[in-house]
Backbone as a ProteinNet text record, in pm:
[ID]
protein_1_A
[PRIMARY]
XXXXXXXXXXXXXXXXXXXXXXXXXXXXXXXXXXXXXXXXXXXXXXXXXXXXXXXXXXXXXXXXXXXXXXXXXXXXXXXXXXXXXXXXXXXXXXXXXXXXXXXXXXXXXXXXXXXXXXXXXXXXXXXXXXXXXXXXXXXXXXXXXXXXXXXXXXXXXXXXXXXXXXXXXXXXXXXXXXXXXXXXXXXXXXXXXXXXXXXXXXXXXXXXXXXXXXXXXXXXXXXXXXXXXXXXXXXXX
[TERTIARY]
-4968.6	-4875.2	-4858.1	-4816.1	-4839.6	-4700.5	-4621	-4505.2	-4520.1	-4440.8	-4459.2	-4495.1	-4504.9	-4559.6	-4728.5	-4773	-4922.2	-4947.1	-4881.3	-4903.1	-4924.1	-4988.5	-5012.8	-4917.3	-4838.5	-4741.1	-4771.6	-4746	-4720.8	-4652.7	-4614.6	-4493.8	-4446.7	-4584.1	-4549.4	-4654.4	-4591.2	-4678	-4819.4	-4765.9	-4904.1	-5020	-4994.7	-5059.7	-5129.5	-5102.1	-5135.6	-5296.8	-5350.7	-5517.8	-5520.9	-5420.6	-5436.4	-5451.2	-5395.9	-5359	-5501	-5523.4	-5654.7	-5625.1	-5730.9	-5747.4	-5665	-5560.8	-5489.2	-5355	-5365.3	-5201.3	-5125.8	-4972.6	-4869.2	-4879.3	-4856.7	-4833.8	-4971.3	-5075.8	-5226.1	-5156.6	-5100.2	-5042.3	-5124	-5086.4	-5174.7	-5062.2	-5152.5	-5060.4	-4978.4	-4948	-4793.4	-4701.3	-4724.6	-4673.9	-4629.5	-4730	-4685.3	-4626.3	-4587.4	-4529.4	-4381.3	-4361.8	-4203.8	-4211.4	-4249.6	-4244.4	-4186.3	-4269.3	-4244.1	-4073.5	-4035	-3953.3	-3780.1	-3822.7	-3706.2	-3749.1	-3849	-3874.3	-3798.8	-3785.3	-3716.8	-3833.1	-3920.3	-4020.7	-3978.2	-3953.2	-3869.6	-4010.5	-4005.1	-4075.4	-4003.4	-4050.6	-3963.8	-4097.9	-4014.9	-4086.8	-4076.4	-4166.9	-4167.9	-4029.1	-4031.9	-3866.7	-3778.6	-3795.8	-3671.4	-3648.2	-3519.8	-3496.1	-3492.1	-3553	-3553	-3461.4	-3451.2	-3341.1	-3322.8	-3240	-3201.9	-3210.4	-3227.1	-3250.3	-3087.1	-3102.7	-2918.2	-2874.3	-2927.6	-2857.1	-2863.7	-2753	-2801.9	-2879.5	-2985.3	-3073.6	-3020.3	-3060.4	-3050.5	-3134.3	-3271.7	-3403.4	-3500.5	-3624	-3763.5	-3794.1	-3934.6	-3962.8	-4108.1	-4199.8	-4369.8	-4399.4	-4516.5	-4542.5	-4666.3	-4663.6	-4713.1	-4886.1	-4827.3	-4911.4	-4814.4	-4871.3	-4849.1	-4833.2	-4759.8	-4746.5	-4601.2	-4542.6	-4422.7	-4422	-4316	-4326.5	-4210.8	-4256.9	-4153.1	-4132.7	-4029.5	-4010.9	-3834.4	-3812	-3689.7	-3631.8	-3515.8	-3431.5	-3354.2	-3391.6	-3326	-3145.1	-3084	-2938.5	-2908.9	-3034.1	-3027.6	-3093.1	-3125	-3164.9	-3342.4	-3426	-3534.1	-3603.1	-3731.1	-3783.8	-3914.7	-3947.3	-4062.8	-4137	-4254.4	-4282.6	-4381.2	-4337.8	-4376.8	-4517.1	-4540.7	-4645.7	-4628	-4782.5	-4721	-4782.5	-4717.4	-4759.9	-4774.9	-4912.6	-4962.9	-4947.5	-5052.2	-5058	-5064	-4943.9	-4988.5	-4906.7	-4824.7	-4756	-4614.5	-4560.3	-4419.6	-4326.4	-4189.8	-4141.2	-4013.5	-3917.8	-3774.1	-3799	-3977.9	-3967.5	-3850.3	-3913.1	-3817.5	-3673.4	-3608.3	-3492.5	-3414.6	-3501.7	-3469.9	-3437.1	-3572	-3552.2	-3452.7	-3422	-3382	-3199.3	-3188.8	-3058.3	-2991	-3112.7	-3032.5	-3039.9	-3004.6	-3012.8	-3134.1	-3218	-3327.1	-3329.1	-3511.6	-3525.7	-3575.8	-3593.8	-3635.2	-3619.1	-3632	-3614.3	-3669.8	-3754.9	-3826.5	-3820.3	-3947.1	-3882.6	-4029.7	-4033.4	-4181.8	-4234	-4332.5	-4429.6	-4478	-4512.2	-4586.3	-4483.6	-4513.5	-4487.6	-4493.9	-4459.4	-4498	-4379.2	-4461.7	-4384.9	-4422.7	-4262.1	-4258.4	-4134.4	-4163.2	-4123.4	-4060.7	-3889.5	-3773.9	-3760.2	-3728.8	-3679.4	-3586	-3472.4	-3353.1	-3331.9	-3277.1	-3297.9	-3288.1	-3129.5	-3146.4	-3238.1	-3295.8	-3446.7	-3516.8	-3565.4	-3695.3	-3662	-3532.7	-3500.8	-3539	-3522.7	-3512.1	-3666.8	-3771.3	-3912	-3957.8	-3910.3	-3951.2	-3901.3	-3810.5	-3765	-3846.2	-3879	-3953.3	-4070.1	-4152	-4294.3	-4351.3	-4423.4	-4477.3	-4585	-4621.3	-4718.7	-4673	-4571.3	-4460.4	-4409	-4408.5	-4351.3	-4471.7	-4638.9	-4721	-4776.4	-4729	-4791.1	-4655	-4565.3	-4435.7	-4537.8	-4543.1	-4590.1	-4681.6	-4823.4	-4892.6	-4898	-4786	-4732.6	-4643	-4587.2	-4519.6	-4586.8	-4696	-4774.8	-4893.2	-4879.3	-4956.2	-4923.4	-4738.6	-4681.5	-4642.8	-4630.7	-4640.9	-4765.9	-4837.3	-4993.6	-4994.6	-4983.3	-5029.8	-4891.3	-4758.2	-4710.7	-4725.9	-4781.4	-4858.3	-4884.9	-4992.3	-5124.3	-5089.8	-4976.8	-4925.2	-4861.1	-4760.6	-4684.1	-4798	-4896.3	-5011.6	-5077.3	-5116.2	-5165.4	-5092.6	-4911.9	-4865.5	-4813.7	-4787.3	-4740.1	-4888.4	-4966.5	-5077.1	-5179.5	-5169.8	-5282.7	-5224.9	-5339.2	-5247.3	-5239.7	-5273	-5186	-5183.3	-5059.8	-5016.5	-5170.4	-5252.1	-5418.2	-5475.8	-5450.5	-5584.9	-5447.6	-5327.8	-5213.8	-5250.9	-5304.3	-5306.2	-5449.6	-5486.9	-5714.7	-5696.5	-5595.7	-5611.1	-5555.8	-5431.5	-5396.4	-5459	-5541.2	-5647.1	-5721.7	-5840.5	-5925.4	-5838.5	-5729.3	-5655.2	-5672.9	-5704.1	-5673.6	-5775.6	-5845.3	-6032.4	-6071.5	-6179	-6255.1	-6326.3	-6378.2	-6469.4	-6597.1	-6631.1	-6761.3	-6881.5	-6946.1	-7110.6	-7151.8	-7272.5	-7393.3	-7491.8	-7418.3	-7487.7	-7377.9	-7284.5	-7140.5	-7128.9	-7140.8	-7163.6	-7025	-6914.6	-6780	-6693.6	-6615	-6504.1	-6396.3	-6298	-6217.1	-6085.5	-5967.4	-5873.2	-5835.4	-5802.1	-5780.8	-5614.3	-5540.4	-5365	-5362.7	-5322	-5303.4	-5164.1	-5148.1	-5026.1	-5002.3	-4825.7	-4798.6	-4797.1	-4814.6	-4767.5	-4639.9	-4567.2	-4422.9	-4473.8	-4525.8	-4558.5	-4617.7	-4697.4	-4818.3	-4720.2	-4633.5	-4564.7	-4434.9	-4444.6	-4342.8	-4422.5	-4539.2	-4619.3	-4672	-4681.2	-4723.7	-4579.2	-4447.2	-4393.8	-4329.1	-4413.8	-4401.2	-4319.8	-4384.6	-4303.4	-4455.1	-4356.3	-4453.9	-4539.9	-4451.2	-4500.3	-4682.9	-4639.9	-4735.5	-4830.4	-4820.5	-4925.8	-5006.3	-4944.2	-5007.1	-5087.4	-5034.3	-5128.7	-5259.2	-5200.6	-5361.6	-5420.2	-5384.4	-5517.3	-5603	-5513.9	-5579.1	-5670.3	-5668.3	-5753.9	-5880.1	-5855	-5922.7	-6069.6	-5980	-6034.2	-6144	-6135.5	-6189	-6311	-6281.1	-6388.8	-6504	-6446.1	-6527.7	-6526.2	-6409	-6423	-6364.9	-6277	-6232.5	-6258.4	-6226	-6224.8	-6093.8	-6084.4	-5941.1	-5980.1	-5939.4	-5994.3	-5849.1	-5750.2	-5619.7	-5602.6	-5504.4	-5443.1	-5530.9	-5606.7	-5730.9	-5735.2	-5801.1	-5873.9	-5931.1	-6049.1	-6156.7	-6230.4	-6270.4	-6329.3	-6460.7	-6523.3	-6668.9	-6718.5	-6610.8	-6704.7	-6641.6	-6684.4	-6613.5	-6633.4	-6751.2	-6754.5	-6690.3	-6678	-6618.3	-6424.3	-6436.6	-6283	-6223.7	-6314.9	-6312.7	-6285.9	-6395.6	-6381.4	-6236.2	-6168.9	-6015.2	-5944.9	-5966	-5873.1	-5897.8	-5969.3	-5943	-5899.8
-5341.1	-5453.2	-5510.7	-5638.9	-5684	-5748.8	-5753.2	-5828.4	-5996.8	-6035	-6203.1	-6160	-6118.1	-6079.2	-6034.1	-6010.9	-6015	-5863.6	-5777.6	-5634.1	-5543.3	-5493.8	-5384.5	-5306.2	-5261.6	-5164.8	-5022.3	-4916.4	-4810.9	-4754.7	-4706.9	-4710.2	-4561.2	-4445	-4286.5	-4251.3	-4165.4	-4081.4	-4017	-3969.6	-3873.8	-3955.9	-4082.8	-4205.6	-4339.3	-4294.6	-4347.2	-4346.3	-4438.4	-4451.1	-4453.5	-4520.8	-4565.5	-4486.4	-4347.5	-4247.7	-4192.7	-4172	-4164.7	-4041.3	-3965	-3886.8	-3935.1	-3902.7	-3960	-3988.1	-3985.1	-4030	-3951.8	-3948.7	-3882.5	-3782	-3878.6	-3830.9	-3769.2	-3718.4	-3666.6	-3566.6	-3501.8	-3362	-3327.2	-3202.2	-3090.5	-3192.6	-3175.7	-3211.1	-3164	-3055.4	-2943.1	-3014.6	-3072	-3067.1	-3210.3	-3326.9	-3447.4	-3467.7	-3392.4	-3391.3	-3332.7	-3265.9	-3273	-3341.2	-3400.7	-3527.2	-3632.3	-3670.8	-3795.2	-3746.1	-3659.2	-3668.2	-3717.2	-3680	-3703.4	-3846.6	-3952.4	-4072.6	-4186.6	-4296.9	-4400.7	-4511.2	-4573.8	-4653.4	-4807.1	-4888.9	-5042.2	-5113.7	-5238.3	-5357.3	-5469.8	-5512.4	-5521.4	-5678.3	-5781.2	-5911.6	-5893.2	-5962.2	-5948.7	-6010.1	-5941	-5965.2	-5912.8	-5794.8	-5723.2	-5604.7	-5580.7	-5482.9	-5313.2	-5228.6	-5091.6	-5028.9	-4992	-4981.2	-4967.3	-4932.8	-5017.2	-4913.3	-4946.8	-4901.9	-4839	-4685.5	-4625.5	-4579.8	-4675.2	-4586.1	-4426.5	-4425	-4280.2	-4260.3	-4149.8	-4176.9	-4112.7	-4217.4	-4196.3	-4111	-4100.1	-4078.7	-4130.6	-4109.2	-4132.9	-4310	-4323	-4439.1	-4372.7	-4409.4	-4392	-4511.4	-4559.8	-4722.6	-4693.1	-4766.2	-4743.3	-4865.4	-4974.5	-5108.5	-5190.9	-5246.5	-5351.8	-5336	-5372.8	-5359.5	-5349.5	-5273.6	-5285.8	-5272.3	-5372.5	-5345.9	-5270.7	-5165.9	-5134.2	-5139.9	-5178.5	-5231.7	-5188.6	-5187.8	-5162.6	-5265	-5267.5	-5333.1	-5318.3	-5357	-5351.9	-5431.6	-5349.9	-5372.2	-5546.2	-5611.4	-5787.6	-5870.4	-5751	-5812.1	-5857	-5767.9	-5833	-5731.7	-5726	-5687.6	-5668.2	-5452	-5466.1	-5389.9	-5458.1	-5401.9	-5270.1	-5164.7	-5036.8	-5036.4	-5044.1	-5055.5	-5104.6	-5157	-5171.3	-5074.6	-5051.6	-4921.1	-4998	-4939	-4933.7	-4842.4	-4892.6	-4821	-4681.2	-4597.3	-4413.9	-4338.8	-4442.3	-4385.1	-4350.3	-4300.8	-4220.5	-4316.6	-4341.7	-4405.8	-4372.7	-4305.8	-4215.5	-4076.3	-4037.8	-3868.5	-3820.3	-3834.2	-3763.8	-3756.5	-3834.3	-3892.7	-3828.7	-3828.8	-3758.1	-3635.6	-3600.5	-3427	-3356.8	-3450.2	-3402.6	-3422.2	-3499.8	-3590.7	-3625.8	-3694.3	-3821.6	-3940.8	-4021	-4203.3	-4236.3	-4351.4	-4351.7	-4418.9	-4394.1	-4444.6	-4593.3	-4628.4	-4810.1	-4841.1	-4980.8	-5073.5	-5148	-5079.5	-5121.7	-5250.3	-5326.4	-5455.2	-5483.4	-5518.8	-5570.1	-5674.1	-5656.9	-5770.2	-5841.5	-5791	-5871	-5793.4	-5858.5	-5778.5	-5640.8	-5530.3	-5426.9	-5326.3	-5211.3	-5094.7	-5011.8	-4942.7	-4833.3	-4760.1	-4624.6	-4483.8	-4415.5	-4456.3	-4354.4	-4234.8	-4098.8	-4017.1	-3951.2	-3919.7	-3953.7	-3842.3	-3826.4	-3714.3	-3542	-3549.9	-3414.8	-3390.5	-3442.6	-3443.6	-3420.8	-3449	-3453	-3284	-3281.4	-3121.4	-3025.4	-3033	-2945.5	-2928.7	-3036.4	-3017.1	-2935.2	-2951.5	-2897.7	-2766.8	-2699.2	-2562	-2500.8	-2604.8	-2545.1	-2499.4	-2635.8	-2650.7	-2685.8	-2525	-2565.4	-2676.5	-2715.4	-2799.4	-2923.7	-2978.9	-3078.2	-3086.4	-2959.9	-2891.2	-2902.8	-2868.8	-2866.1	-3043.6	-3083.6	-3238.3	-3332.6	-3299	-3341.2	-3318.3	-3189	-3120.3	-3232.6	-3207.3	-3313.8	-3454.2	-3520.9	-3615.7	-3695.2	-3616.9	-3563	-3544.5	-3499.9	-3436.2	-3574.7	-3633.9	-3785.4	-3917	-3867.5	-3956.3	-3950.8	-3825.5	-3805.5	-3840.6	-3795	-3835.1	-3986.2	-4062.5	-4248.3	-4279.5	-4197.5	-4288	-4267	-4142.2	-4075.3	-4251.3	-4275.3	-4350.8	-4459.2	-4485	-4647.9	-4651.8	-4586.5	-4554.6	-4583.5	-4485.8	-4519.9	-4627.6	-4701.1	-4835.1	-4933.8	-4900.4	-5003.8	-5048.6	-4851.8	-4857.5	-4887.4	-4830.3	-4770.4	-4910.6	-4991	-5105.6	-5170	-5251.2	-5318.6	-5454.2	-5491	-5641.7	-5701.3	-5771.1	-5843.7	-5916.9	-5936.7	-5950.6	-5842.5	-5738.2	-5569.3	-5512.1	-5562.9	-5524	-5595	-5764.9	-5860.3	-5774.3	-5774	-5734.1	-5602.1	-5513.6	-5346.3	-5368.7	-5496.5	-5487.8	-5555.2	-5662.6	-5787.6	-5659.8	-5538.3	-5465	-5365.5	-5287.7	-5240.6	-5300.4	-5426.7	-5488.8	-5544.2	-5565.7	-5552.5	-5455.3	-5483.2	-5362.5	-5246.2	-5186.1	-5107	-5149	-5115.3	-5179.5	-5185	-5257	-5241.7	-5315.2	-5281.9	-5358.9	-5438.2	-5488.5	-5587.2	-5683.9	-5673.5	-5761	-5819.2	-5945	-6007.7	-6073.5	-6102.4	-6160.2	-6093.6	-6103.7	-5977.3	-6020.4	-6100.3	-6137.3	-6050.6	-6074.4	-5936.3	-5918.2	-5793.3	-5752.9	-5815.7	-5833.3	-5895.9	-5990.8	-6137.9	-6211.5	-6226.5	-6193.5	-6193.9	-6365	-6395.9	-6490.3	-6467.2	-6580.4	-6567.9	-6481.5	-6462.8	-6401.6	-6280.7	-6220.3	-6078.1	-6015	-6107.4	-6031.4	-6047	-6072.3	-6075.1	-5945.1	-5956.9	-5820.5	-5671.1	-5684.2	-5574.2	-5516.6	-5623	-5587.8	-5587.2	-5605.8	-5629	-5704.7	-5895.7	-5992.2	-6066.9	-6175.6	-6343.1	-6437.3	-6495.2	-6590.5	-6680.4	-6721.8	-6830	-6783.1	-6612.5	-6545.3	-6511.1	-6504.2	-6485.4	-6576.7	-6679	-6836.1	-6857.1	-6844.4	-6890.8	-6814.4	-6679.5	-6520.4	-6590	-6596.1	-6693.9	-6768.5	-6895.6	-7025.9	-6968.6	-6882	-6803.4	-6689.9	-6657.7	-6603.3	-6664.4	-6795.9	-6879.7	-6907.6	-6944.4	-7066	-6918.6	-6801.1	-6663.7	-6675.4	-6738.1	-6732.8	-6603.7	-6537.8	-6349.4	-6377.3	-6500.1	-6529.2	-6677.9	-6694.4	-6834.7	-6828.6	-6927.8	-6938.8	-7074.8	-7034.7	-7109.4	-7092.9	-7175.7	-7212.1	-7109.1	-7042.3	-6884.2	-6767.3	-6770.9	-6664.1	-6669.2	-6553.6	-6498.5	-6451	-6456.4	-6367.8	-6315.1	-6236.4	-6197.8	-6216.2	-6290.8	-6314.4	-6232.8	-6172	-6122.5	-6001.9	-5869.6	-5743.2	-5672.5	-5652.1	-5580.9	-5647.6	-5793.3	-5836.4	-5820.5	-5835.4	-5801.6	-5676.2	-5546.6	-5424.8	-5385.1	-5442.7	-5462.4	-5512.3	-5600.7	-5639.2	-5538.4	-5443.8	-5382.8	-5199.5	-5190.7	-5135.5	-5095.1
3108.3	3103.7	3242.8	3219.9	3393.2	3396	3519.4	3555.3	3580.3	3577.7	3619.8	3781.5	3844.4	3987.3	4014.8	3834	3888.3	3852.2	3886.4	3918.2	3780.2	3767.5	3665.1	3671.4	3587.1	3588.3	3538.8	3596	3593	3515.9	3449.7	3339.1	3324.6	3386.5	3407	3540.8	3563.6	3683.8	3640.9	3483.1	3424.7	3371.5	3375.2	3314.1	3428.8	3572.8	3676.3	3670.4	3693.3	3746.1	3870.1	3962.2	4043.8	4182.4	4155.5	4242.7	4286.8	4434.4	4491.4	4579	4637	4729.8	4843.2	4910.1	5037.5	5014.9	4884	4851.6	4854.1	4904.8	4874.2	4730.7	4628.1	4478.1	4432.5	4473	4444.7	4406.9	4322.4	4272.1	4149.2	4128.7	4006.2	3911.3	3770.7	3640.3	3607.5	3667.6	3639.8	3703.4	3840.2	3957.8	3940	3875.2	3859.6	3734.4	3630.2	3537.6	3573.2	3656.4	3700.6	3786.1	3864.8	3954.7	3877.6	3748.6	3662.2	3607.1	3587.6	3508.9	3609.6	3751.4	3833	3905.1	3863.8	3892.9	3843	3883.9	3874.8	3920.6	3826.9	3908.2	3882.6	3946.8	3972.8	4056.3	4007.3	4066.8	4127.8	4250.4	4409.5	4429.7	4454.8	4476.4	4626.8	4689	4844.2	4920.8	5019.3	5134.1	5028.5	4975.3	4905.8	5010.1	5058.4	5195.6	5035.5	5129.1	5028.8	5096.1	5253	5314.4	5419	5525	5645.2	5762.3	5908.4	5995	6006.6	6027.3	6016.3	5928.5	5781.3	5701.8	5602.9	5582.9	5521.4	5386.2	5414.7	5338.9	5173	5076.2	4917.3	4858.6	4943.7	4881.9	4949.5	4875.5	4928.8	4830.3	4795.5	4742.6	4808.6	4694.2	4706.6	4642.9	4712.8	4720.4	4626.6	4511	4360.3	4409.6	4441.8	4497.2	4575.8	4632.5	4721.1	4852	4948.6	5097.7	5147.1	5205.1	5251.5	5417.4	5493.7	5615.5	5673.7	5779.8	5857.4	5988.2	6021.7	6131.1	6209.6	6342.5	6404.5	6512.2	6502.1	6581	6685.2	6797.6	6898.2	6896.3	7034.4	7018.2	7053.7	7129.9	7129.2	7001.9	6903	6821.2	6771.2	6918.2	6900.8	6805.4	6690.9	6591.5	6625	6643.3	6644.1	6492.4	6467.7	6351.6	6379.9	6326.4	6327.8	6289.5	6139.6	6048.5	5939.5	5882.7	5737.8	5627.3	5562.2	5454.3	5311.7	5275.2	5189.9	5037.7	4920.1	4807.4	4860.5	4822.5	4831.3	4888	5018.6	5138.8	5073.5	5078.5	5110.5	5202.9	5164.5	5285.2	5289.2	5348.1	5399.5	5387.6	5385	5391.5	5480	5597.4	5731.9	5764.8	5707.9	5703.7	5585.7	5478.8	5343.6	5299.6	5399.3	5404.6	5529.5	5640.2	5780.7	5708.4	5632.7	5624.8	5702.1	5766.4	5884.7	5834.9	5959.8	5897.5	5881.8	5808.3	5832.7	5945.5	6030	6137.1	6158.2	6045.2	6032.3	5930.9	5920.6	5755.7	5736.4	5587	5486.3	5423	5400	5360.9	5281.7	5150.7	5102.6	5151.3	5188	5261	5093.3	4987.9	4875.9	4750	4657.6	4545.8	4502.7	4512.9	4505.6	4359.7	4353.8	4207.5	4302.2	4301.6	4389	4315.8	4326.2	4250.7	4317.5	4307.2	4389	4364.2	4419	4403.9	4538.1	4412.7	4526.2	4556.6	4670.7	4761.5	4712.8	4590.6	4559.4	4463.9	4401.4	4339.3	4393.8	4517.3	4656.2	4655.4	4711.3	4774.6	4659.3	4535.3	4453.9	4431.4	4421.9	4406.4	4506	4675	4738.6	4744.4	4744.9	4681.4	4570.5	4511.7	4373	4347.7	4444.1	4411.4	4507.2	4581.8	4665.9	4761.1	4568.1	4598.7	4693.7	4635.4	4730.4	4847.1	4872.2	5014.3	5101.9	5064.7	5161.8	5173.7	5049.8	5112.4	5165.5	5162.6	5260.4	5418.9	5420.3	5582.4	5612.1	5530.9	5534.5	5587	5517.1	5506.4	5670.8	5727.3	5828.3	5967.4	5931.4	6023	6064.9	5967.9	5992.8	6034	5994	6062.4	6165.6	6228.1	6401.8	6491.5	6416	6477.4	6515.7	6397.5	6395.3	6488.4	6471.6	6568.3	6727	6771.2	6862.3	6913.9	6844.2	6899.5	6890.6	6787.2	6806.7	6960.7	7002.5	7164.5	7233.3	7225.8	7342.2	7323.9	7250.8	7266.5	7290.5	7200.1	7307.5	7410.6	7485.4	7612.6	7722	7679.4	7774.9	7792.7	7697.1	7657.3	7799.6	7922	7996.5	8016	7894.5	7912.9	7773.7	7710.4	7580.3	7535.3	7595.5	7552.8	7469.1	7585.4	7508.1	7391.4	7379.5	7272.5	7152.1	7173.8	7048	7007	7101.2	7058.4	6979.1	6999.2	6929.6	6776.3	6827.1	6681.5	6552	6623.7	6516.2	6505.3	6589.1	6526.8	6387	6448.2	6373.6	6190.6	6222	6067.9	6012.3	6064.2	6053.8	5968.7	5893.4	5813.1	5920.1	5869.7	5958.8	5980.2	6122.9	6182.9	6107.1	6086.7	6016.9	6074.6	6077.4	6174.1	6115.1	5944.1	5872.7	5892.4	5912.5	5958.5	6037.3	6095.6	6217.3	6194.9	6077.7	6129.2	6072.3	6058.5	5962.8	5938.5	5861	5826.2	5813.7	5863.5	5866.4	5713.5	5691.7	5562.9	5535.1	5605.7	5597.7	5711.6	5619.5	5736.1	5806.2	5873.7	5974.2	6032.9	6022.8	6139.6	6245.1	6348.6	6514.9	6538.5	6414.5	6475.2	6438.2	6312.3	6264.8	6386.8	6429.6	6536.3	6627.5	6711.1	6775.1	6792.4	6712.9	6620.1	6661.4	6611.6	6634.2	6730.8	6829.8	6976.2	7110.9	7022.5	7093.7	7209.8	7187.4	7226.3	7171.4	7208.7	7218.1	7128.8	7030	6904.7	7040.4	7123.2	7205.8	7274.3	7355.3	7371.1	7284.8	7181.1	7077	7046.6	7035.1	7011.6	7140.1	7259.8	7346	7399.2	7346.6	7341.7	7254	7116.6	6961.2	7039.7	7138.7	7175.9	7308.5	7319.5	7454.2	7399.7	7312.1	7202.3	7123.8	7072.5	7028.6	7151.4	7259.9	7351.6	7375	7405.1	7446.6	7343.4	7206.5	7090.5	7030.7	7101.2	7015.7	6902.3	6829.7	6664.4	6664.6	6543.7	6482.4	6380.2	6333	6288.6	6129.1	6024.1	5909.3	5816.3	5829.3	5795	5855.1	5751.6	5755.7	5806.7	5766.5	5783.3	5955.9	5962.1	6101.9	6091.1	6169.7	6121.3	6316.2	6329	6446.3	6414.8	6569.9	6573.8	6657.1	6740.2	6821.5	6854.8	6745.8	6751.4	6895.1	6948.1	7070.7	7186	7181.3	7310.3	7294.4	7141.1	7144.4	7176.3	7154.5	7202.6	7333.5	7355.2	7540.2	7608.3	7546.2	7575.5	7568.9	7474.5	7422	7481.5	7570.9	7653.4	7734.8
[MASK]
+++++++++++++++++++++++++++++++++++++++++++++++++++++++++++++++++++++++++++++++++++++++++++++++++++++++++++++++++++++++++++++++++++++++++++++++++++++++++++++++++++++++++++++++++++++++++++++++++++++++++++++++++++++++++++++++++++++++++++++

């Protein structure tokens, strides 16, 4: 069945196709059959907030399809975007299980069905079933890593140039050497990308138009596409 949003709906956990190697919810059928039964799965049109930088956490939410962004706020107000998470990811683990505030806020970038389970549900699976407990760790353990490497690229990168260049490859497919252009997989605004690297829209716009002129992208409306993967590499060093 599909929503006025396009999306195939999900309607049980034990009845999912969609669930792949990498995902959060990849559980044994024992394991996703009490999963399903403490689920709540809701469909979320894009710029719907799931929840907020601070507050206290309700629960988790596993992203069924679509894209959600997260992102944090500074005390003047300025917005940097963390990441954006995809079909599979988990989003208030840490927060959920620690019972603190969460540490950023969730907001759908597209249409997306995503599958709450609220916190004393989370706790009780993980008490229960180990299986839950080792892909929490999992889970956890990947999100320290990526944000590891997000800090270092965007402290360490040295200049708002080799910051815009890491984040256009970032969103790029993977390299092939039958591929001579590569179109980004999410198109981002001047402000998103701005968000992400921790700039100014103004600065972003004028890296594109410098970009542009190197011939390392081209620009076709919305779209971006990189022409010239190794020289953009080279920036981004």
């Amino acid at each position: 069945m599909r929503t006025p949003y396009g999306l195939e709906i999900i309607e049980s956990c034990m009845g999912c196709k969609a669930s792949r190697d990498g995902f959060f919810c990849r559980f044994s059928t024992p394991v996703t059959r009490s999963t399903d039964l403490v689920s709540h799965h809701t469909v979320m049109p894009a710029g719907a907030v799931l929840f907020v930088e601070g507050q206290t956490p309700r629960g988790i939410f596993v992203l069924c399809s679509g894209k959600v962004k997260l992102s944090t706020t500074s005390k003047e107000g300025k917005v940097l975007i963390l990441k954006q998470a995809e079909a599979g990811e988990v989003l208030g683990l840490s927060a959920a299980i620690s019972a603190t505030n969460y540490e950023m806020t969730a907001e759908t970038a597209s249409p997306c069905q995503l599958n709450f389970i609220s916190r004393t549900d989370l706790m009780n699976l993980l008490q229960n079933q180990s299986e839950v407990g080792l892909h929490a760790a999992l889970w956890l353990s990947r999100e320290f890593q990526g944000a590891y490497r997000d800090i270092h690229d965007l402290v360490l990168a040295r200049s708002s140039s080799g910051k815009l260049a890491r984040l256009l490859l970032s969103c790029a497919p993977p390299a092939s050497d039958d591929l001579h252009e590569q179109q980004l997989r999410s198109p981002m605004t001047h402000e998103e990308m701005a968000q992400r690297i921790g700039s100014s829209r103004e600065t972003v716009t004028r890296l594109l138009s410098e970009l542009k002129k190197k011939r390392l992208i081209r620009l076709e409306g919305t779209n971006l596409i990189i022409r010239d993967r190794v020289g953009l590499e080279a920036l981004a060093v």
